[in-house]
C-alpha positions in Angstrom: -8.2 32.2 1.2 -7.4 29.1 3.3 -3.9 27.3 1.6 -4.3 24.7 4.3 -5.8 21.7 2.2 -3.2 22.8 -0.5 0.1 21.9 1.9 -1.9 19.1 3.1 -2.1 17.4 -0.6 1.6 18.9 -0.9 2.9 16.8 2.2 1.0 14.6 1.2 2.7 14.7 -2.2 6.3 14.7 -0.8 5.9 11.7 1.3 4.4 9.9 -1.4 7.1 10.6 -3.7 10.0 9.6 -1.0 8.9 5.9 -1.5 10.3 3.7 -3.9 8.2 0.1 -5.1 11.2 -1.6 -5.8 9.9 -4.6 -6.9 6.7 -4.7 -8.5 3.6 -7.0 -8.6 1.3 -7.7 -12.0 -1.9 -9.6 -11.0 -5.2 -8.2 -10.3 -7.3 -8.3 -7.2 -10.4 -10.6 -7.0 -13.5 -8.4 -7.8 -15.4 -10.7 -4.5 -14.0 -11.6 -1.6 -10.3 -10.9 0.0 -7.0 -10.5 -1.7 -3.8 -11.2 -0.3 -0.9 -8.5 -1.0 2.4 -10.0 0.3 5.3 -7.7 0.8 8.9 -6.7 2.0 9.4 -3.3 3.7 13.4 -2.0 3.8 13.2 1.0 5.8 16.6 3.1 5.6 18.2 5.1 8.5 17.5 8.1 9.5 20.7 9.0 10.0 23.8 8.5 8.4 25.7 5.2 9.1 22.1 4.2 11.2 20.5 0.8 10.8 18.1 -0.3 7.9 15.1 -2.6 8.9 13.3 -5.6 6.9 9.9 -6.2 7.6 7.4 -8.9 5.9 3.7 -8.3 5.7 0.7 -8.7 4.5 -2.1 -6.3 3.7 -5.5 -8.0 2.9 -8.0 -6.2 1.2 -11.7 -7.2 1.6 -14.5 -6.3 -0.5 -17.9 -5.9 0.5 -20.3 -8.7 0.0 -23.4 -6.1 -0.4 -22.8 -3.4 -2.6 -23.4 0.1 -0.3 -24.3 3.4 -1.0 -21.8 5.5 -2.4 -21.1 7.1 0.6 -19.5 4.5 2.0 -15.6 5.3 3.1 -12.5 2.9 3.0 -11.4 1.6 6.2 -8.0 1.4 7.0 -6.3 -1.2 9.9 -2.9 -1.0 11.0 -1.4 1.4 8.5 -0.3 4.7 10.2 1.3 5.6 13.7 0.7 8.9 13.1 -3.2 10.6 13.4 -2.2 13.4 11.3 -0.9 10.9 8.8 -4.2 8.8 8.4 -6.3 12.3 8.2 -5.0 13.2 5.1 -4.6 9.8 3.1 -8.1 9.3 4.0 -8.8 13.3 2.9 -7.3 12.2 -0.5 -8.0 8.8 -0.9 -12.0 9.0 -0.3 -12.1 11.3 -3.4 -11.9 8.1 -5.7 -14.4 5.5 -6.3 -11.6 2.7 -6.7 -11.0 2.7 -2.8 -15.2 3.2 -2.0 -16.3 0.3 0.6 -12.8 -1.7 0.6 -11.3 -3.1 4.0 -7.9 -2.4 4.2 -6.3 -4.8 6.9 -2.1 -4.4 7.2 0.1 -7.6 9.4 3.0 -7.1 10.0 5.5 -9.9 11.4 9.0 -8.9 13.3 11.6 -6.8 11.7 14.5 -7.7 11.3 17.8 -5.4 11.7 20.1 -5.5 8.9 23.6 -4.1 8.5 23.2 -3.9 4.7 22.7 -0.6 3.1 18.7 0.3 1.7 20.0 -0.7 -1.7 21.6 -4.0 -0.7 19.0 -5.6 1.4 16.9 -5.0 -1.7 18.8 -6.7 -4.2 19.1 -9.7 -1.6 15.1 -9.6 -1.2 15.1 -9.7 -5.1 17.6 -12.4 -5.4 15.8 -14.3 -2.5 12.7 -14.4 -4.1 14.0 -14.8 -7.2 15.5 -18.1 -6.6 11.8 -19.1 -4.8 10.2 -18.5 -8.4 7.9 -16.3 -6.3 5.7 -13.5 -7.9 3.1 -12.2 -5.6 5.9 -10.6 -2.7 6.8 -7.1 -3.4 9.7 -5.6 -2.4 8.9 -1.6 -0.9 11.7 1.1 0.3 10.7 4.1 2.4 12.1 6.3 5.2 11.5 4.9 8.7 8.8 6.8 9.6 6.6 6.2 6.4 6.5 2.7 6.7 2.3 3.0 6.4 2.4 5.5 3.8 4.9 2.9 2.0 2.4 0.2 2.3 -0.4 2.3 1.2 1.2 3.4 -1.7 1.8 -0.5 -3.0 -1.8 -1.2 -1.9 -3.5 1.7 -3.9 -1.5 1.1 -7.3 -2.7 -2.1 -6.8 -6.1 -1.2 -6.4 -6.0 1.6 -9.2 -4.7 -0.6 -11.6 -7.4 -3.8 -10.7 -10.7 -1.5 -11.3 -11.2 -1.8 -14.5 -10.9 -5.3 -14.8 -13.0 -5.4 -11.8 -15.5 -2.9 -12.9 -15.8 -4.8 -16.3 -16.4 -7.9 -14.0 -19.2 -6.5 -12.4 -21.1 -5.5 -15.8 -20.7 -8.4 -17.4 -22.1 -10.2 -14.0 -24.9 -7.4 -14.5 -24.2 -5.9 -10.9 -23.4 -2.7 -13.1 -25.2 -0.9 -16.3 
């Protein structure tokens, strides 16, 4: 019995599970066309006393114009560093018809070094966009080298929680029975 694909999916698990969506989004993505997720990444130190970085991106998600056969895999830009990494998210992630023929692009501007700890650069994020009334930026936490599978994370709740509206948007535009 091969137990490889289990501690790939249990890796897999762990890293998931190591990042923190700190500040959450609530709109849906646009069944047509691109969507723009805005976030903050705080990524803490790997060591003890190290230094925690802030970086703002973007990760825009486009939807086919012509509906393709179901075979059709996600296609990821700019997420992982690591081969191994991308191997198994797209292992996993392929499995569900909510990420089928989606464009996942992520841009990324300059981090920034910070001397705060993880916990107080986030509440400054939160303040910061706080006082700009702003809604659409979230605010994500992982360890430094999980920055993609932080931003991956954020983009896939975002995507699992917009199908249904979006499948019920295609039925009642008669794309679906």
């Amino acid at each position: 019995m091969d137990f490889q694909e289990f501690d790939q999916e249990r890796h897999f698990r762990e890293m998931w599970e190591s990042i923190c969506i700190e500040r959450r989004v609530h709109y849906s993505l646009f069944t047509f066309g691109e969507s723009l997720l805005p976030y903050f990444l705080v990524c803490g130190a790997s060591k003890a006393g190290g230094i925690v970085s802030v970086t703002r991106g973007e990760v825009r998600i486009t939807r086919p114009s012509i509906i393709t056969p179901g075979n059709a895999r996600p296609e990821f830009r700019n997420f992982f560093e690591n081969q191994e990494d991308e191997g198994i998210v797209e292992f996993l992630l392929t499995r569900t018809a909510a990420f089928s023929h989606l464009t996942l692009d992520n841009r990324t501007g300059p981090t920034r070094i910070v001397s705060d700890s993880v916990e107080e650069a986030v509440s400054k994020l939160n303040r910061q966009l706080d006082d700009q009334e702003e809604d659409q930026v979230a605010v994500l936490c992982s360890p430094p080298d999980l920055a993609g599978i932080a931003v991956l994370r954020y983009v896939s709740e975002r995507v699992w929680e917009s199908a249904p509206g979006n499948v019920q948007e295609l039925r009642e535009r008669g794309l679906l029975p």
